[in-house]
Every structure is written in structure tokens, then in C-alpha cells.
C-alpha positions as CSV (number, residue, x, y, z in Angstrom):
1,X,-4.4,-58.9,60.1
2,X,-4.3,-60.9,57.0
3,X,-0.2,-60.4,55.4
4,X,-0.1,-60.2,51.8
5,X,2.3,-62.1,49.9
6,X,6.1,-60.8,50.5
7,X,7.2,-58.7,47.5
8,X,10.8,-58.8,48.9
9,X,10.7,-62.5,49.2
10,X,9.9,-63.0,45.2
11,X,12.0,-65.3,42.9
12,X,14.0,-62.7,41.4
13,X,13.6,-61.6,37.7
14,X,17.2,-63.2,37.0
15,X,18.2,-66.7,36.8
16,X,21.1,-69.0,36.8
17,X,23.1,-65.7,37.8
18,X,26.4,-67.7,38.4
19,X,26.5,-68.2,34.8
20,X,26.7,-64.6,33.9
21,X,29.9,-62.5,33.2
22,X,30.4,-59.9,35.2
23,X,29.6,-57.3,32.9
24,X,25.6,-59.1,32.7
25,X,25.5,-59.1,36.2
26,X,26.4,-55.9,36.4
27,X,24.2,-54.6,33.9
28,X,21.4,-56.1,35.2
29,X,21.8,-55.3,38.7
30,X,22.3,-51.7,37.4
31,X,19.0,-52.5,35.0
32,X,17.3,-53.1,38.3
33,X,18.6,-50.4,40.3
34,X,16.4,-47.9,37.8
35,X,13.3,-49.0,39.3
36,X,14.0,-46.8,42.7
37,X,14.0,-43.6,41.9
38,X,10.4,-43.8,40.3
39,X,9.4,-46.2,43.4
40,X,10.3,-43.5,45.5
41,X,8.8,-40.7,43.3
42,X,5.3,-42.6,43.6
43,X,6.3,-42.6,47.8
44,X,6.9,-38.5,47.9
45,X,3.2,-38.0,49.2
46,X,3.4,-40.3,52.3
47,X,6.9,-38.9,52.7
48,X,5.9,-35.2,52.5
49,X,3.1,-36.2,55.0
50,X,5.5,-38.1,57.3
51,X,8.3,-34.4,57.2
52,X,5.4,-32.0,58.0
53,X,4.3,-34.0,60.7
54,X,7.9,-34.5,62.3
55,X,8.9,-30.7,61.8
56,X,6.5,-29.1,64.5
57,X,7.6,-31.8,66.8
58,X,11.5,-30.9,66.4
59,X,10.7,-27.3,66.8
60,X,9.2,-28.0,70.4
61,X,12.5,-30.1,71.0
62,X,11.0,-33.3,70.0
63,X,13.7,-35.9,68.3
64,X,13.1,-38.1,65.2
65,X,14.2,-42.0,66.1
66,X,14.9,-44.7,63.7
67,X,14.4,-48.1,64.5
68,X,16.0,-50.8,62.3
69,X,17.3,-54.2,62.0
70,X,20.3,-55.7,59.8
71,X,20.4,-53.4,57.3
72,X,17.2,-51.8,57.7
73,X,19.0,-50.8,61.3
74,X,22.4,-49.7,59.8
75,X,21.0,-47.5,57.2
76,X,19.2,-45.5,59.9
77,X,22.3,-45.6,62.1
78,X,24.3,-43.8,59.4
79,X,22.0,-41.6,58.1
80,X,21.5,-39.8,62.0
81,X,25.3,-40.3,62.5
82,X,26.0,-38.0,59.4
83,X,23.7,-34.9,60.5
84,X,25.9,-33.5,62.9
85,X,29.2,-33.0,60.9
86,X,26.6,-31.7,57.5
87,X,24.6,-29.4,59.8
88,X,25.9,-28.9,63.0
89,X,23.4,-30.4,65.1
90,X,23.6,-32.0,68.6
91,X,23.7,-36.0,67.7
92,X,20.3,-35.4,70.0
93,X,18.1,-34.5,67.3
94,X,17.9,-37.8,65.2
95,X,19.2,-41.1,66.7
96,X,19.8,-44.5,65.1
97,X,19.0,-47.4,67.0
98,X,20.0,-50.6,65.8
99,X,18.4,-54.0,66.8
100,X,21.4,-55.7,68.8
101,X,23.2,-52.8,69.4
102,X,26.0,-51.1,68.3
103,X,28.1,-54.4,67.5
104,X,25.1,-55.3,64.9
105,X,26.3,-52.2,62.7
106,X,29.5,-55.1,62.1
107,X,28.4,-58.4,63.2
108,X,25.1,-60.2,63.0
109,X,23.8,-60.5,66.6
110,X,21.7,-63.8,66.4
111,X,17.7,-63.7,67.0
112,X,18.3,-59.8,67.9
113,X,15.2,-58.5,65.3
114,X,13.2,-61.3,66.8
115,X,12.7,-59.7,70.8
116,X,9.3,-57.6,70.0
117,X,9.5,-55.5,72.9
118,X,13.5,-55.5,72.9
119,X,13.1,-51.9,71.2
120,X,10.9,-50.3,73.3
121,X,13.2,-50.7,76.3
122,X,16.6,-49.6,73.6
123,X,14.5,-46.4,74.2
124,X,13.6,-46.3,77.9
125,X,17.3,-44.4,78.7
126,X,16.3,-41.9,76.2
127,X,13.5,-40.4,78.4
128,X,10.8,-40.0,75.6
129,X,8.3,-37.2,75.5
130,X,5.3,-37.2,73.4
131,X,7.3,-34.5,70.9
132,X,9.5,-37.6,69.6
133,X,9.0,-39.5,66.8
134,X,9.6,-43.0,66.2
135,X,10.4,-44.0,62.8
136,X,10.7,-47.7,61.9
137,X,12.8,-49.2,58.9
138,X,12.2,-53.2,57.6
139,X,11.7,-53.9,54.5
140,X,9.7,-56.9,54.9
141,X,7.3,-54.8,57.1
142,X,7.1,-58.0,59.5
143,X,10.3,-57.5,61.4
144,X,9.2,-58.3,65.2
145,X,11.5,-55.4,66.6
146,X,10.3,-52.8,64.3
147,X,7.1,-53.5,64.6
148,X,6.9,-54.0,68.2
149,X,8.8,-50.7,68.9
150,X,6.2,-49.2,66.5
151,X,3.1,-50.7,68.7
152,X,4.2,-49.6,71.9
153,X,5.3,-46.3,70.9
154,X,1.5,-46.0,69.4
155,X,0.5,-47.3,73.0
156,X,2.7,-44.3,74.6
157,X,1.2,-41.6,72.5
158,X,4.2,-40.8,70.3
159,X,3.8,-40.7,66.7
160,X,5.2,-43.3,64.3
161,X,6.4,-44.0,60.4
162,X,7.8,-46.5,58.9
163,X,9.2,-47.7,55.4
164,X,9.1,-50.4,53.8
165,X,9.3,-52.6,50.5
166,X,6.1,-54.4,51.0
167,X,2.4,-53.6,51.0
168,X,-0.5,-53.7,53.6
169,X,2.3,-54.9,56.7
170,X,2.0,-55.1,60.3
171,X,4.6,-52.4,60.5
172,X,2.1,-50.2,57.9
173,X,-0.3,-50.6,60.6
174,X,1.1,-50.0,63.5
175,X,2.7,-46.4,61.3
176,X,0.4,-43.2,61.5
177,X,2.3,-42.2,58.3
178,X,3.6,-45.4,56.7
179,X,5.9,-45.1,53.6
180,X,5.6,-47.7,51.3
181,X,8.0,-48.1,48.3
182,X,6.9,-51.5,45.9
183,X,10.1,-52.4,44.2
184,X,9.1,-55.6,42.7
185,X,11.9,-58.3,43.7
186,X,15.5,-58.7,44.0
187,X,18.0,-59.0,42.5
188,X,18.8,-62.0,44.2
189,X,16.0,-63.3,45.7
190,X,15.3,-61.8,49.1
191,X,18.2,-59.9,49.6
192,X,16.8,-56.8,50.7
193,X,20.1,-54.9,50.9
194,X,19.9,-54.0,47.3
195,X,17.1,-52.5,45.9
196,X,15.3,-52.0,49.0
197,X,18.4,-50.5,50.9
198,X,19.0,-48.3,48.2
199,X,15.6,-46.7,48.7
200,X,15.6,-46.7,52.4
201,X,18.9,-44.9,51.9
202,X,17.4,-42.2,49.5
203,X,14.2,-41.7,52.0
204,X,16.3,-41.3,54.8
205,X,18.2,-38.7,53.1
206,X,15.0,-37.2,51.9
207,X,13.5,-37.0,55.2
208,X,16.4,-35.3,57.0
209,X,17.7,-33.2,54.8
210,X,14.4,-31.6,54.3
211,X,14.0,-31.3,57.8
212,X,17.6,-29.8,58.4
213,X,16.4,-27.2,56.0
214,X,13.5,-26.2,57.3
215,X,15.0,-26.3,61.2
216,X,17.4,-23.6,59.2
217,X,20.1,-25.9,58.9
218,X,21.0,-24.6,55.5
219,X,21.2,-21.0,53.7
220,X,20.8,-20.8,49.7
221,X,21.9,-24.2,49.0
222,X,25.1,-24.0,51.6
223,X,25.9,-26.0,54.6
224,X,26.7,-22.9,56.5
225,X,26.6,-24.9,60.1
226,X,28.6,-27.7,59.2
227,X,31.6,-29.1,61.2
228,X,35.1,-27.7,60.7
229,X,36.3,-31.5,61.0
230,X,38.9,-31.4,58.2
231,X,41.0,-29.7,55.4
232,X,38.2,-29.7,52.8
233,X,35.8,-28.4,54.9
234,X,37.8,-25.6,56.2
235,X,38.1,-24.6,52.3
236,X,34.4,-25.0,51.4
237,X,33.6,-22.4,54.7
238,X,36.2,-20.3,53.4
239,X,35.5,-20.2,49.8
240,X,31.8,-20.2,50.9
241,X,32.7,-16.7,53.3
242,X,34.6,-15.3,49.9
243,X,31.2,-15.7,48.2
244,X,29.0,-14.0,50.3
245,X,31.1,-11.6,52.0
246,X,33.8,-10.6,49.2
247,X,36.9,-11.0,51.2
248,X,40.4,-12.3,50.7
249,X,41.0,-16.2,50.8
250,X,43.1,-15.6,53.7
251,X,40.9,-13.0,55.4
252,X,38.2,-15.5,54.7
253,X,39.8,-18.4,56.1
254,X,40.9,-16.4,59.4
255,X,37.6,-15.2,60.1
256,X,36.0,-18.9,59.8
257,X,38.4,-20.5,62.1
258,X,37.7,-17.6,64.6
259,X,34.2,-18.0,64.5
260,X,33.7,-21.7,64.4
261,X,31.3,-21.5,61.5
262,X,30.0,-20.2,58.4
263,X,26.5,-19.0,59.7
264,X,28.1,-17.3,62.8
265,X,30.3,-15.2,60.3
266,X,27.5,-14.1,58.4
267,X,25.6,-13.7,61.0
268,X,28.4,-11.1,62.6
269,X,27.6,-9.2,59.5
270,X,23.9,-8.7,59.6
């Protein structure tokens, strides 16, 4: 397959940037950082088609995997590790794997993104069925682990995505619903943890969130199943009780710590 030029790897639009104050640096970088959102709005169909594949799969008790490396792989790693405390969910139902393991999410782990098969067996003590989905994250769209795990979860009959910064990849074709998000180039040339890890980052929350809603994760616009894992949170269920149910802060309060969550308050109500 014939690669097209790297976006990502473009001079930047910027020069002699250790020259600038810090105010033009920040400007620009800010300047920049407006191109996303639109990137992204132009990416919403091969998103939406990505979700509504995925959410038929979870309902069976399929999981959604992402597959990452460097940042690419951290961004994933955070965006599963969040889902549990926001909606309640086992940490079974999305998992972040990064290339290198767990130390990568600190410390570069030399030549791990460059093992094309090394993903594929990261997954082997998760016991796939063909209800998961494997979803890989690079923005060049050439990283050898992402788009390895991406060919031989095609081979085992599980479907794949991916996103990227970059057009017509190797990791586009080995995705049955590729998301492509063309953000022109860095900032600073090639660094990918900018503009493209802003975008992965808003994806990724686009793409679970939705899902979480749609697995009933969320009533009205409330995180009724979220984790009682502090102070604040304990208020927001309260306050959130008060709301629906029309009880004392106190009362409130009581009945939420008895219960262990929001939805199974209201749910004593029904």
C-alpha cells in the first residue's frame, strides 16, 4: 500500500519559536489548538459509524479495547480508567492497553511500539470473543503495534477502529471503521502530543460517553451510577436525590449512602 506523505510530520506553520515571548507562543499554540474542534466535527460521521457498531457488541457483553503507543497509548489508558468512577462500570467494559505496559504510561519503554505482533499477545490473557472490539490510536497511522494489533484482530474476526491524524494509513486499512481527523501540522514539528492528542482525547470522550449513555449509564443529563469515591461526589448524589425526589439534604444524603448510588435510590422509588 502506497503511504501518503505524513501530515503529522510537516514543518510546522511557526518558525524560530525560541525567539518568541511567551505570550506569542502561547497565542499561537492556542491559535492552533482552534483547528480541532472543526477537525473533529468533519470526523462525527466515521465516529457515529464506529459507536453504533460497538453498542450492539457491549450489549451482548462484548468489551471495547484501545490500543496505543506513547501518547496515543496513554490517552486510551486514561480515558477507560475514568469510566468506572463517572458511571459505575466494571473496569471490564473498556480497557486501555498501552504499548510497553503499564510503566510506559511514565517512562518511555525503548522499541516497545515497534514489536508488530507484541499487541496481539497484550490481549491473549483477556480471552477475546468475537463481541470485542479493538480500537487502535496512532497518530501517524504507521505505528507497527497499532497496526499489527489491528491486522490480527481483523484475522480473528473481531471488529476494529482506529484514529488517526493522517490520511490513507496502514492502520486506516487494517480499521473497518477508521476515524481520520486531518489537523494540518504541529505546533512543533512532529510532536503529536499537541494537536493530535487533543483530538484523540476529545474522540475518546466522544466515543464512550455516548456509549455509557446509551448502555443507560446516565439519566437526564446525571451521572446517577457514579462512584461514591469522595466528599464532592457524595454532595452531587445528594443534591442530585433532593432534585428528583424532594427530600431534605440530610434525608437525601442518608438514603444515598444506604443505597450505594443514585440510580438505585430512584430506582426504590419507581
Amino acid at each position: 500500500m502506497k503511504i501518503s506523505e505524513k501530515i503529522t510530520e510537516q514543518s510546522s506553520y511557526y518558525d524560530h519559536l525560541e525567539k518568541m515571548t511567551p505570550l506569542e507562543l502561547l497565542e499561537d499554540i492556542n491559535r492552533e489548538d482552534h483547528r480541532v474542534a472543526g477537525a473533529v466535527q468533519k470526523a462525527i460521521p466515521q465516529i457515529e459509524a464506529f459507536v453504533c457498531q460497538v453498542e450492539p457488541r457491549m450489549r451482548r457483553g462484548g468489551r471495547l479495547f484501545y490500543m496505543g503507543a506513547g501518547t496515543s497509548g496513554r490517552l486510551g489508558v486514561l480515558d477507560a480508567s475514568e469510566l468506572p468512577p463517572t458511571f459505575g462500570v466494571p473496569d471490564t467494559w473498556v480497557i486501555g492497553l498501552i504499548a510497553g505496559g503499564d510503566v510506559a504510561l511514565r517512562h518511555a519503554v525503548e522499541n516497545a511500539e515497534d514489536d508488530v505482533h507484541q499487541g496481539w499477545t497484550d490481549l491473549e490473557p483477556f480471552h477475546l470473543t468475537k463481541d470485542d472490539t479493538i480500537l487502535g490510536i496512532a497518530a501517524s497511522g504507521t505505528t507497527p503495534y497499532v497496526v499489527g494489533v489491528l491486522h490480527d484482530a481483523r484475522a480473528n474476526g473481531l471488529l476494529t477502529g482506529c484514529i488517526t491524524s493522517n490520511p490513507n494509513t496502514p492502520l486506516a486499512a487494517e480499521s473497518d471503521f477508521p476515524i481520520e481527523v486531518i489537523l494540518g501540522p504541529e505546533f512543533v514539528t512532529g510532536s503529536s502530543r499537541m494537536k493530535s492528542g487533543t483530538a484523540q482525547k476529545m474522540i475518546l470522550n466522544m466515543i464512550s460517553t455516548t456509549l455509557m449513555i446509551r448502555l443507560g449509564r446516565v439519566q437526564g443529563n446525571r451521572m446517577v451510577n457514579m462512584q461514591l469515591t469522595n466528599a464532592k461526589l457524595v454532595d452531587r448524589g445528594t443534591r442530585m436525590i433532593q432534585d428528583s425526589l424532594g427530600l431534605d439534604y440530610e434525608e437525601a444524603q442518608q438514603r444515598l449512602l444506604q443505597a450505594g448510588s443514585v440510580s438505585s435510590v430512584l430506582e426504590e422509588e419507581k
